[in-house]
C-alpha positions as CSV (number, residue, x, y, z in Angstrom):
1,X,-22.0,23.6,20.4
2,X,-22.9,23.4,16.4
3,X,-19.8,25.0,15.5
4,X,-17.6,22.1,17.5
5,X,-20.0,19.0,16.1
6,X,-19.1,20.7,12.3
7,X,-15.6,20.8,13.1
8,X,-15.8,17.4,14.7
9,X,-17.4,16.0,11.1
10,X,-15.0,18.1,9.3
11,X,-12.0,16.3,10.8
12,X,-13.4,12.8,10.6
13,X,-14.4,13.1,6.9
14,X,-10.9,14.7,6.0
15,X,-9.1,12.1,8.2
16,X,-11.2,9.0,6.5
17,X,-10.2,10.7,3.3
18,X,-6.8,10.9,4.4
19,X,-6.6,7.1,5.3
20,X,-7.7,5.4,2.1
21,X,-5.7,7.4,0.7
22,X,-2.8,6.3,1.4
23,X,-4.0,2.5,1.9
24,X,-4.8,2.8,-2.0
25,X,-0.7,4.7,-2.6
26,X,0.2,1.7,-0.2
27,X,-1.1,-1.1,-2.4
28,X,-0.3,0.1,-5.8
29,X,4.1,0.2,-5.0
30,X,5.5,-2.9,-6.1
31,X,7.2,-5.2,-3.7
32,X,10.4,-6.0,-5.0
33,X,10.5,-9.1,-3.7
34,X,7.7,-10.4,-5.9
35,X,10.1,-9.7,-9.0
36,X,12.9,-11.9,-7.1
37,X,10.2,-14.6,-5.7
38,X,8.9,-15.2,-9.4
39,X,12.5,-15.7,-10.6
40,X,13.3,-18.0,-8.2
41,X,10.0,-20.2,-8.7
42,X,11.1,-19.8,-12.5
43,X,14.2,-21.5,-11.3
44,X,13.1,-24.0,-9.3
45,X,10.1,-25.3,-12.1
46,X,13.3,-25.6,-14.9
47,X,15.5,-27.6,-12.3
48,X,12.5,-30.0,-11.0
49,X,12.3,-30.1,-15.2
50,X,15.9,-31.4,-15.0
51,X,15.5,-33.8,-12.8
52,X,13.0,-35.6,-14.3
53,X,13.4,-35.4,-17.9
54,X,15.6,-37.0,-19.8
55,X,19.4,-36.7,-20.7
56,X,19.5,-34.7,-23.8
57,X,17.0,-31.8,-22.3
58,X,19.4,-31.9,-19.1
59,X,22.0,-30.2,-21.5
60,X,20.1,-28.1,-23.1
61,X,18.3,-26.8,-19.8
62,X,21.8,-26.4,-17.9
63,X,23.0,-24.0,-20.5
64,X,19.9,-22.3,-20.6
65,X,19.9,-21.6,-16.7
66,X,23.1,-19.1,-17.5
């Protein structure tokens, strides 16, 4: 019976070990979408800048937008 409760501890502690493991490989690979999401929220704050600034900055931030 001491030989199956070691085993039994064995396998849990390797199988914790195993799990935050790969929770910690999980969180460190960059979602791609956070590279497109910022972009677009880059975007979005120039054009509300468009729309509410004045006409000369409207050409200058059109071009830029290219």
């Amino acid at each position: 019976m001491a030989a199956a409760f070691y085993f039994f501890i064995g396998a849990l502690v390797f199988w914790l070990a195993f799990r935050s493991g790969s929770r910690r490989a999980a969180q460190t690979r960059p979602d791609p979408r956070e590279a497109d999401i910022e972009r677009l929220n880059a975007r979005v704050r120039t054009l509300e800048q468009i729309i509410t600034d004045r006409d000369w900055r409207l050409r200058r931030d059109i071009d830029g937008l290219g």
